[in-house]
Chimera marker file (.cmm) of the C-alpha trace (Angstrom):
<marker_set name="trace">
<marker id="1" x="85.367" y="94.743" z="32.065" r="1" g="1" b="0" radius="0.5"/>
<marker id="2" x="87.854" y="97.716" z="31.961" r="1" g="1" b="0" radius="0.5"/>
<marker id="3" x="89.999" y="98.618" z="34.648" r="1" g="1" b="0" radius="0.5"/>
<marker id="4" x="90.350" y="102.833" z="34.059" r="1" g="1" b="0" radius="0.5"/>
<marker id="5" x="92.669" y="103.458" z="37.362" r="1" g="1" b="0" radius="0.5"/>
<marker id="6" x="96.489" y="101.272" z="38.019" r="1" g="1" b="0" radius="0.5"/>
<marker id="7" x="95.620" y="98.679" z="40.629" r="1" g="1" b="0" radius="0.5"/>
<marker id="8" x="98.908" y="99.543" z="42.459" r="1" g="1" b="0" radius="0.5"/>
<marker id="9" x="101.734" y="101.690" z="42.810" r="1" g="1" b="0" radius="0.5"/>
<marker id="10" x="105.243" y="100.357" z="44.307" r="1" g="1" b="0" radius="0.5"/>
<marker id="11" x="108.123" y="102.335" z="44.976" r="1" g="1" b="0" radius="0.5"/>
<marker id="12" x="110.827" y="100.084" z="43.368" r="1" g="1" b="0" radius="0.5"/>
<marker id="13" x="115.028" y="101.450" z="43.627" r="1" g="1" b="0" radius="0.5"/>
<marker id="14" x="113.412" y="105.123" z="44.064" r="1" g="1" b="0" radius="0.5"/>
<marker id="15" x="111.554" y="105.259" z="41.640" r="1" g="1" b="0" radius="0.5"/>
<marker id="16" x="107.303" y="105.066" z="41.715" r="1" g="1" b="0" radius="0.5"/>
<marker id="17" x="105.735" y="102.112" z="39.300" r="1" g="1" b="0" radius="0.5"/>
<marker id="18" x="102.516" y="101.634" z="38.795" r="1" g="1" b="0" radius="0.5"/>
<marker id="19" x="101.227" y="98.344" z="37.904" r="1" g="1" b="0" radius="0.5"/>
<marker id="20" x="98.013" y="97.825" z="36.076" r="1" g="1" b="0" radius="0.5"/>
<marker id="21" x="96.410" y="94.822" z="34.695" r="1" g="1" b="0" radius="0.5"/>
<marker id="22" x="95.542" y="93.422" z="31.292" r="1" g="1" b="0" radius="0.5"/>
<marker id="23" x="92.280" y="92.056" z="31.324" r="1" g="1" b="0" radius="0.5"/>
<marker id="24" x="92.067" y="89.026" z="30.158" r="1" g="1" b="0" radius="0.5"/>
<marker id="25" x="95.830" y="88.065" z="30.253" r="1" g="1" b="0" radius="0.5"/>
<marker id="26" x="97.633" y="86.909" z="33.259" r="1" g="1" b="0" radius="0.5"/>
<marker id="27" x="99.921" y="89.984" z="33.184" r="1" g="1" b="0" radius="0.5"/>
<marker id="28" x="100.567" y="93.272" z="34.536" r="1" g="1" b="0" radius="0.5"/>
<marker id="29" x="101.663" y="96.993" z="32.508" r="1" g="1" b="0" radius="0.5"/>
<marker id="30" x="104.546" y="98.685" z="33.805" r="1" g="1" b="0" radius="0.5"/>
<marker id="31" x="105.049" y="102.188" z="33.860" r="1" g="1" b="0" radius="0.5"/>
<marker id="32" x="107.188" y="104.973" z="35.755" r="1" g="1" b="0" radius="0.5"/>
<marker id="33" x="105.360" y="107.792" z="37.204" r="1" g="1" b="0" radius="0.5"/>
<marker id="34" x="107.119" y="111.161" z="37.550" r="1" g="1" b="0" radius="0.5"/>
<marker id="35" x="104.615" y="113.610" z="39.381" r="1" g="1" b="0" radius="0.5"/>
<marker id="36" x="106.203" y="115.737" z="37.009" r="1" g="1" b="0" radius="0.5"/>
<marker id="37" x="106.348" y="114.320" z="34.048" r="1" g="1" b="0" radius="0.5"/>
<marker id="38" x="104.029" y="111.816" z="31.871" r="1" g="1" b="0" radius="0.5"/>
<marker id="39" x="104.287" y="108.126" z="32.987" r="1" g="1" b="0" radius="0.5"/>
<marker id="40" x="106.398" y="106.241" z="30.433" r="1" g="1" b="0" radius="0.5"/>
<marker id="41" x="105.681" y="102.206" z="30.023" r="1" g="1" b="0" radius="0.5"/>
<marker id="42" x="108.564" y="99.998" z="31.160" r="1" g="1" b="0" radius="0.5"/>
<marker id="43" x="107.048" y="97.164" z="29.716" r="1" g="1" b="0" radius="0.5"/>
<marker id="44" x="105.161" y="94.395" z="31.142" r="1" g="1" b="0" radius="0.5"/>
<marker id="45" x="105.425" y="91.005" z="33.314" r="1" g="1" b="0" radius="0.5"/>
<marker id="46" x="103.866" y="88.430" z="31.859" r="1" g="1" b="0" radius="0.5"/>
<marker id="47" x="102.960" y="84.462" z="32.465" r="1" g="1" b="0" radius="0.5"/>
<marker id="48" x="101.912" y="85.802" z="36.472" r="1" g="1" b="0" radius="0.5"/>
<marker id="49" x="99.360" y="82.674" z="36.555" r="1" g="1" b="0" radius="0.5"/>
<marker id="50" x="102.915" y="80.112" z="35.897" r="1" g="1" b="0" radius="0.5"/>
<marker id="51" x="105.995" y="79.988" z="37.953" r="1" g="1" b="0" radius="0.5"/>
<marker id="52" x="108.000" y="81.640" z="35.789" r="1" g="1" b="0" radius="0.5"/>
<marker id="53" x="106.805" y="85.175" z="35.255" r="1" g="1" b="0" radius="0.5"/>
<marker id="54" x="108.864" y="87.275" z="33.408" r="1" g="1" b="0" radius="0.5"/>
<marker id="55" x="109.727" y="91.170" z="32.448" r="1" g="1" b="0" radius="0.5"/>
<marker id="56" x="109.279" y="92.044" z="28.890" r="1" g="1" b="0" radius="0.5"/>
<marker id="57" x="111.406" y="95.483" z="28.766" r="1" g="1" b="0" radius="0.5"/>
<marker id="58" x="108.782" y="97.953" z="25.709" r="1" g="1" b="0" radius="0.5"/>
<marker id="59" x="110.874" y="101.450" z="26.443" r="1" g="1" b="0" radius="0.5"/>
<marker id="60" x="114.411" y="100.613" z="24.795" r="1" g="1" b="0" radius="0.5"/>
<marker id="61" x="115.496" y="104.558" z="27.707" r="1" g="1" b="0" radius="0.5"/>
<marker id="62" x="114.723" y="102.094" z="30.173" r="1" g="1" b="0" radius="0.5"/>
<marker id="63" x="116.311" y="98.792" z="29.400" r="1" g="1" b="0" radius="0.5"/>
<marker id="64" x="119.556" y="99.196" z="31.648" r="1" g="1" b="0" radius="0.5"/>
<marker id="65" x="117.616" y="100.718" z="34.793" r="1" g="1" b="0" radius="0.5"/>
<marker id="66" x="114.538" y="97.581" z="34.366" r="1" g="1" b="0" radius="0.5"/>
<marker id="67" x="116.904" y="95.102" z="34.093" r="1" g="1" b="0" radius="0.5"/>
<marker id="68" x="118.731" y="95.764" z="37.059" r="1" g="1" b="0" radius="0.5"/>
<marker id="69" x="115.517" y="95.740" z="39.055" r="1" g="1" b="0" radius="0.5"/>
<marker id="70" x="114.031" y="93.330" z="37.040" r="1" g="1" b="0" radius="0.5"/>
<marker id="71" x="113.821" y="90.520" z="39.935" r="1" g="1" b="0" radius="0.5"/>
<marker id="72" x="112.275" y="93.106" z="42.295" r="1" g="1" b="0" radius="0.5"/>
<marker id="73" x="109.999" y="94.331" z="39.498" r="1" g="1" b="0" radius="0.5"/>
<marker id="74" x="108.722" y="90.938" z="38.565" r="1" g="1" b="0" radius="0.5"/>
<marker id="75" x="108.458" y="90.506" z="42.558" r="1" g="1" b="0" radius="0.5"/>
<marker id="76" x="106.349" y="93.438" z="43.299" r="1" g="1" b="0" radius="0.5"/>
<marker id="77" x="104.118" y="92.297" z="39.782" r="1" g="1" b="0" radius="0.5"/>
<marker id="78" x="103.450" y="88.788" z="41.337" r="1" g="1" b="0" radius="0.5"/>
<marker id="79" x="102.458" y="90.571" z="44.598" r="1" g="1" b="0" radius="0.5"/>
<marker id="80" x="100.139" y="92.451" z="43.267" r="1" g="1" b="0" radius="0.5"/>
<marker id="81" x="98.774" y="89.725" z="41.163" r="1" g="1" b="0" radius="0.5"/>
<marker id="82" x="98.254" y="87.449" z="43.786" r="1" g="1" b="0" radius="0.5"/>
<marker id="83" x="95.864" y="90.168" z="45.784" r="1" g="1" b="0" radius="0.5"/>
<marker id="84" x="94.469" y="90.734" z="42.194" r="1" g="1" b="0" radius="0.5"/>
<marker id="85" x="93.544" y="87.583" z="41.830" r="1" g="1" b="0" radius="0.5"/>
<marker id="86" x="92.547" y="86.763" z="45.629" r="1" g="1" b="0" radius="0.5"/>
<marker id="87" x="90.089" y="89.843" z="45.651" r="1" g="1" b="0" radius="0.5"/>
<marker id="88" x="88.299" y="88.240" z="42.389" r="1" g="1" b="0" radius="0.5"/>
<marker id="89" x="88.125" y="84.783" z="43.875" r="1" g="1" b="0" radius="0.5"/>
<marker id="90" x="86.524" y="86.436" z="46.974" r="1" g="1" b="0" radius="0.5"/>
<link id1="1" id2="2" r="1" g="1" b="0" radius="0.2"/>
<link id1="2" id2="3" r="1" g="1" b="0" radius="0.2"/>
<link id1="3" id2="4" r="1" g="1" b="0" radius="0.2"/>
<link id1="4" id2="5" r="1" g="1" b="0" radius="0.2"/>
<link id1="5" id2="6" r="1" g="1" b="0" radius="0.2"/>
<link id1="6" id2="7" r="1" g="1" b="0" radius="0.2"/>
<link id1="7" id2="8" r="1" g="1" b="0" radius="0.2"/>
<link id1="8" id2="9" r="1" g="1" b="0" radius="0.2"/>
<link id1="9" id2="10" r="1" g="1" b="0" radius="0.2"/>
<link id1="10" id2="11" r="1" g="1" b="0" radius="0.2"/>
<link id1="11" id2="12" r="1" g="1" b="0" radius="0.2"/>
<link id1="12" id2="13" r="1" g="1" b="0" radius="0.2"/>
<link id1="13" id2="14" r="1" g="1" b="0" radius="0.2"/>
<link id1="14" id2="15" r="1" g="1" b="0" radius="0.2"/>
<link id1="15" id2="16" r="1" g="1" b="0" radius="0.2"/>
<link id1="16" id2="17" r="1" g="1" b="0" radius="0.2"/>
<link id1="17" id2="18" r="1" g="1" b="0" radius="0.2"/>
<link id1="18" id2="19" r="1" g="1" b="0" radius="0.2"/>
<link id1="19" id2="20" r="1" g="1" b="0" radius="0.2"/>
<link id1="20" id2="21" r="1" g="1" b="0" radius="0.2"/>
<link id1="21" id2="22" r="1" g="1" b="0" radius="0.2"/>
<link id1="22" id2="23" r="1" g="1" b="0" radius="0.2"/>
<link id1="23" id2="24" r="1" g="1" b="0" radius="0.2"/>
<link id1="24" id2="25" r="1" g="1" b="0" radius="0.2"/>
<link id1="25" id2="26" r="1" g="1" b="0" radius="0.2"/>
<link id1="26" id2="27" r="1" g="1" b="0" radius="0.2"/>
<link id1="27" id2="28" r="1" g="1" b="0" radius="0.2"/>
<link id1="28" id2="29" r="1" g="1" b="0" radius="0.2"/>
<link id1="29" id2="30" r="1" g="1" b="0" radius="0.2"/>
<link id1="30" id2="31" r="1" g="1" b="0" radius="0.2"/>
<link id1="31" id2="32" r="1" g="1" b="0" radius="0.2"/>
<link id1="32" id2="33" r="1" g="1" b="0" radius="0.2"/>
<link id1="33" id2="34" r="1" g="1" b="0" radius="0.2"/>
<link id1="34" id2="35" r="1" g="1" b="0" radius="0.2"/>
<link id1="35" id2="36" r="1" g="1" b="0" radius="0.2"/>
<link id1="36" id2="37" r="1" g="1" b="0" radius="0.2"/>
<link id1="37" id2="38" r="1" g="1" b="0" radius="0.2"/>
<link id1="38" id2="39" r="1" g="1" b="0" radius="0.2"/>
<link id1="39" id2="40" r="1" g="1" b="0" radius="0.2"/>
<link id1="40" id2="41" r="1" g="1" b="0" radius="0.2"/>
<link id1="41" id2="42" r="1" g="1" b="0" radius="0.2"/>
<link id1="42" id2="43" r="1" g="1" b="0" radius="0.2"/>
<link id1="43" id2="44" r="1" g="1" b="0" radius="0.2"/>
<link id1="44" id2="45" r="1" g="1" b="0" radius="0.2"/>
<link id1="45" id2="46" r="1" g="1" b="0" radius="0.2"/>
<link id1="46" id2="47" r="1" g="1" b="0" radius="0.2"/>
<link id1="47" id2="48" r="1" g="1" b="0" radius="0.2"/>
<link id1="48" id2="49" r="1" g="1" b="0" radius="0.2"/>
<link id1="49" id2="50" r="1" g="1" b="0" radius="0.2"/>
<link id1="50" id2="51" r="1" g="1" b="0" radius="0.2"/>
<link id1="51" id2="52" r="1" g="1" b="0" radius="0.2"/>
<link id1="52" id2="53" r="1" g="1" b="0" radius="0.2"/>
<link id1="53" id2="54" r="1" g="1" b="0" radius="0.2"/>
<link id1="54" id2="55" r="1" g="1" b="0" radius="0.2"/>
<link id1="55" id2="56" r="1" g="1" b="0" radius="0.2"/>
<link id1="56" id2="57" r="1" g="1" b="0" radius="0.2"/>
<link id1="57" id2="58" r="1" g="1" b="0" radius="0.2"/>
<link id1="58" id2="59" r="1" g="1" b="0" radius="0.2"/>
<link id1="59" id2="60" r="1" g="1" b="0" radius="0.2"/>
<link id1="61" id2="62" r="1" g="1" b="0" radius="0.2"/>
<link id1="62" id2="63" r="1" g="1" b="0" radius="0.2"/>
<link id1="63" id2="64" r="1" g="1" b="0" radius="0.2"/>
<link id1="64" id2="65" r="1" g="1" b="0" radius="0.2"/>
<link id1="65" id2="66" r="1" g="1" b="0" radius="0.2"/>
<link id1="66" id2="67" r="1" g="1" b="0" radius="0.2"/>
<link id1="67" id2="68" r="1" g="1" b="0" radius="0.2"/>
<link id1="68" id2="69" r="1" g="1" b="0" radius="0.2"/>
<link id1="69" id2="70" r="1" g="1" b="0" radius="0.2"/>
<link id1="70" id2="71" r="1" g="1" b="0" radius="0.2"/>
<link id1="71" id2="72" r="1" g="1" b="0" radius="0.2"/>
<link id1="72" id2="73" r="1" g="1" b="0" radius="0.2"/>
<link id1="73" id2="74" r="1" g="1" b="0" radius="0.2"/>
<link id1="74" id2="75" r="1" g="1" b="0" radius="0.2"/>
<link id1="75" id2="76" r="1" g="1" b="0" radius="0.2"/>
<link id1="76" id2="77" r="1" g="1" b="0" radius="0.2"/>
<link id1="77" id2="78" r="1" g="1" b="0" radius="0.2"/>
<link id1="78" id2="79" r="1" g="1" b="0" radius="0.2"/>
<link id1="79" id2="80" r="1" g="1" b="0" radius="0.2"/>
<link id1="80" id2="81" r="1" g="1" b="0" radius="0.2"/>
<link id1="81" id2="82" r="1" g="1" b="0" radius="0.2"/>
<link id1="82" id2="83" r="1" g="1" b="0" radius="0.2"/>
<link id1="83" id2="84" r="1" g="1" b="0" radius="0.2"/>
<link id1="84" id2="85" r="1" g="1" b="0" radius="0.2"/>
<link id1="85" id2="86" r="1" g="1" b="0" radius="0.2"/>
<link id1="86" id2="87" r="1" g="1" b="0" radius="0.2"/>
<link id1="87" id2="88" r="1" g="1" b="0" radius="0.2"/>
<link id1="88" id2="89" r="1" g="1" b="0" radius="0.2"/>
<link id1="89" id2="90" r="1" g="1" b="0" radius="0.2"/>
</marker_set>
């Protein structure tokens, strides 16, 4: 199974994320998407199938901005995980 396209796109503190999932792991890429620029990974939130999901910051440019937002990122992540999984489940 690949997943080709981001399964969402959030506007989080201004700026667009898109959010796009890791088959087979319970976690979600990151990335900022400029229209005008190349996206750029934040990072990922990971452990989405616990209680305690969590941001793992991968661009050092974006630690300060990510952490932040970091409770809104992981948030949005567990959002979009939860109509992830609900659409698989039927």
């Amino acid at each position: 199974m690949s997943f080709a396209a981001y399964t969402a796109t959030v506007q989080v503190a201004g700026r667009r994320l898109h959010y796009e999932v890791m088959v087979p792991q319970a976690r979600l890429r990151v990335t900022v998407a400029d229209p005008w620029e190349e996206s750029e990974v934040i990072g990922s939130v990971i452990y989405l199938d616990t209680d305690e999901p969590g941001l793992r910051i991968a661009t050092p440019l974006q630690i300060e901005w990510a952490t932040a937002h970091s409770e809104t990122i992981v948030a949005e992540a567990v959002r979009v995980w939860e109509a992830v999984t609900r659409a698989c489940n039927g």
